[in-house]
ZADO-1210 file (C-alpha; in nm, 4 decimals, padded with zeros to 6 digits):
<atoms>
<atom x="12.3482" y="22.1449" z="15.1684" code="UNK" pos="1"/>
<atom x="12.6887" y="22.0274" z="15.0495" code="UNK" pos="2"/>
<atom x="12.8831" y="22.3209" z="14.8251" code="UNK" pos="3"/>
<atom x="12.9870" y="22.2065" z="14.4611" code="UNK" pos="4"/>
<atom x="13.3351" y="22.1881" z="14.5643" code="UNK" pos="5"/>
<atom x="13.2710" y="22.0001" z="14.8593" code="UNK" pos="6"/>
<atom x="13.0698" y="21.7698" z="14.6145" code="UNK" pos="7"/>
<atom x="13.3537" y="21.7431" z="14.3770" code="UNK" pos="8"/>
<atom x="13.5879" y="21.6974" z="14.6026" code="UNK" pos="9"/>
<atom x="13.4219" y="21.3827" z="14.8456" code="UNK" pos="10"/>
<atom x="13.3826" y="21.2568" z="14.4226" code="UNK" pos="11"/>
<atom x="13.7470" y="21.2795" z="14.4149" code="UNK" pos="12"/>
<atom x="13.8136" y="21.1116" z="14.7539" code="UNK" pos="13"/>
<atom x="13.5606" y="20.8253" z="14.6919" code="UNK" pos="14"/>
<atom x="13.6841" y="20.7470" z="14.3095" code="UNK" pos="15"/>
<atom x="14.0973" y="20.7411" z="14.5293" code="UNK" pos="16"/>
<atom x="13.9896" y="20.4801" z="14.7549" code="UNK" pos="17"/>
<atom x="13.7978" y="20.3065" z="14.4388" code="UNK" pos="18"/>
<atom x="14.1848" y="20.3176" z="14.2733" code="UNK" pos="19"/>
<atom x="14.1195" y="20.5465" z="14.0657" code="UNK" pos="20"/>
<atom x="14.3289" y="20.9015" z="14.0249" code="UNK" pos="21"/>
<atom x="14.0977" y="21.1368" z="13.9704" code="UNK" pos="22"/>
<atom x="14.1597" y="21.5195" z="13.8462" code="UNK" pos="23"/>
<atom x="13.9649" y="21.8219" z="13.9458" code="UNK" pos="24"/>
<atom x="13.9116" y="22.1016" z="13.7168" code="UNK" pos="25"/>
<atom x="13.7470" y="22.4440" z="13.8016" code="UNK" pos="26"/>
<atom x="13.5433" y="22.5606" z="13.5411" code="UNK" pos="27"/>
<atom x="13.3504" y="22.9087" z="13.4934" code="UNK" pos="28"/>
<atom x="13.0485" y="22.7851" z="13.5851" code="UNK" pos="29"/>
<atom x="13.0788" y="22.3715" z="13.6613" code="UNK" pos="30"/>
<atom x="13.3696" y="22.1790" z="13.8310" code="UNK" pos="31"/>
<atom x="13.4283" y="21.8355" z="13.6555" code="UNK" pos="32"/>
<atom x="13.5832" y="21.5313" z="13.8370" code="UNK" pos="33"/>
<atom x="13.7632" y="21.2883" z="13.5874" code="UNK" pos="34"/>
<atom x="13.9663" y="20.9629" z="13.6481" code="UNK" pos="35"/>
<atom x="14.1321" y="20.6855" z="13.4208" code="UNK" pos="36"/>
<atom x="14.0584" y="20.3532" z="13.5234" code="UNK" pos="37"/>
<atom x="14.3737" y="20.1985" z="13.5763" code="UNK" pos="38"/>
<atom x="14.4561" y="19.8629" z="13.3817" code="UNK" pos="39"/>
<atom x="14.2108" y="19.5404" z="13.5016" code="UNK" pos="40"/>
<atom x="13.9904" y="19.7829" z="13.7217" code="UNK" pos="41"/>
<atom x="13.7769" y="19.5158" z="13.9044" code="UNK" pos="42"/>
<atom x="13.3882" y="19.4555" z="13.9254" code="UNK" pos="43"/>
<atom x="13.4098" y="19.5824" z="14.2780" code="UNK" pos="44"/>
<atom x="13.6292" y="19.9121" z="14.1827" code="UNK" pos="45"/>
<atom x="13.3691" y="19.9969" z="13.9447" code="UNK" pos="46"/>
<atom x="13.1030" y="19.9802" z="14.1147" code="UNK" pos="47"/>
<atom x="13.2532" y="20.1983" z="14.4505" code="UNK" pos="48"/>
<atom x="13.3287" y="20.4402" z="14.1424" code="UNK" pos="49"/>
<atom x="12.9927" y="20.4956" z="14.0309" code="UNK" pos="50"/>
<atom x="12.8590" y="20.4994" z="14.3790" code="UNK" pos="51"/>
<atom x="13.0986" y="20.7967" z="14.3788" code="UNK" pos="52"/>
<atom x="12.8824" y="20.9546" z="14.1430" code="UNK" pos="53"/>
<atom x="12.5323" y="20.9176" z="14.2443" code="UNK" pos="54"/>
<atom x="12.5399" y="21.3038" z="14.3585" code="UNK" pos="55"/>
<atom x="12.6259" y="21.4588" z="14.0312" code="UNK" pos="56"/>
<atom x="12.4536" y="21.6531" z="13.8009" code="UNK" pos="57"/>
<atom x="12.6000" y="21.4915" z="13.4572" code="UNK" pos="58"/>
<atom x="12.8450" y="21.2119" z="13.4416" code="UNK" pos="59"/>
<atom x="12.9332" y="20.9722" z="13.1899" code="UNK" pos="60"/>
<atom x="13.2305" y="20.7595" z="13.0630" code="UNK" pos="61"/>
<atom x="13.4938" y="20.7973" z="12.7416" code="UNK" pos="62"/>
<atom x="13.6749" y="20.5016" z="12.5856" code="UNK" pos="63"/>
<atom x="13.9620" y="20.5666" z="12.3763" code="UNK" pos="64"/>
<atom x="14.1220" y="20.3653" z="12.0615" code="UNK" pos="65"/>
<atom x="14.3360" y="20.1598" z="12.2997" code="UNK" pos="66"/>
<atom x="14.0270" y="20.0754" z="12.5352" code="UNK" pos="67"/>
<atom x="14.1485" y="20.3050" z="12.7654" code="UNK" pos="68"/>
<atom x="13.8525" y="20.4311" z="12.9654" code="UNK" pos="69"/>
<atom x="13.7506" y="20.7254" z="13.1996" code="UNK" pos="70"/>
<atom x="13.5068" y="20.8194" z="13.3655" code="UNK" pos="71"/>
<atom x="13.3438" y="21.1907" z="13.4281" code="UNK" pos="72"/>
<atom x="13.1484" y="21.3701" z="13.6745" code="UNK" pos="73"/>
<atom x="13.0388" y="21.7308" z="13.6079" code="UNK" pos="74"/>
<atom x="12.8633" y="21.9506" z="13.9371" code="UNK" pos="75"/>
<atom x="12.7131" y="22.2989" z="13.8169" code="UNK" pos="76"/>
<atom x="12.8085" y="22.5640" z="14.0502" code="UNK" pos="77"/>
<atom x="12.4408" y="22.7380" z="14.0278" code="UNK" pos="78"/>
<atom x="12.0995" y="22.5264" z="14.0360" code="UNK" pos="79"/>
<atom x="11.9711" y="22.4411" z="13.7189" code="UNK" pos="80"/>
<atom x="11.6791" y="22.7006" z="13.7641" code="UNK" pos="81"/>
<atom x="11.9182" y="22.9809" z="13.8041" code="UNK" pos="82"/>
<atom x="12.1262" y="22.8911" z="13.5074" code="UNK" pos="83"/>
<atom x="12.1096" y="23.0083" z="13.1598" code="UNK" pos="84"/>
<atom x="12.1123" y="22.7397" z="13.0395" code="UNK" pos="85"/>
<atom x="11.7982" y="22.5794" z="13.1918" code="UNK" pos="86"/>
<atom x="11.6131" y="22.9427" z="13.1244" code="UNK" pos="87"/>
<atom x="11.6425" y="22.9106" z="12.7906" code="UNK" pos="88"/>
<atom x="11.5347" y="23.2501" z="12.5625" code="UNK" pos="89"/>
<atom x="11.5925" y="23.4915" z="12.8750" code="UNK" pos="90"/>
<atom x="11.2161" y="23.3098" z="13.0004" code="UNK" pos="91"/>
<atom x="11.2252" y="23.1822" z="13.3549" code="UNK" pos="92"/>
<atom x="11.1039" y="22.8633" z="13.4116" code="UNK" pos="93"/>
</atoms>
């Protein structure tokens, strides 16, 4: 099984070769992947993009006022059944 940063960074590679220019950030407890689309991103670009993503755990995409948009990929670095988070009130699932 591929590590999170492994994960994040093949995301990285893939969304390069897509054109984009993707950013890596190391968080406490996730590591999130995010790119700009640069201007008049093709139909083809887009699509190698989110093919980038099929492996993630969240992802999404932000638009700004100018129609700028980005795209986001977050990969937990524990399984959701070990995380708080999925838990909930100290209960284990």
């Amino acid at each position: 099984m591929s590590t999170p940063a492994s994960r994040a960074r093949e995301m990285a590679e893939c969304l390069t070769a897509a054109g984009f220019s993707p950013t890596v950030q190391d968080h406490e407890d996730h590591i999130r992947v995010e790119a700009k689309a640069p201007d008049g991103t093709s139909e083809e670009s887009w699509m190698a993009a989110l093919r980038a993503l099929t492996s993630v755990d969240r992802l999404g995409q932000d638009e700004d006022d100018s129609g700028n948009k980005t795209v986001w990929a977050v990969v937990f670095k524990e399984t959701p059944a070990t995380a708080p988070a999925a838990r909930g009130r100290g209960r284990q699932l």
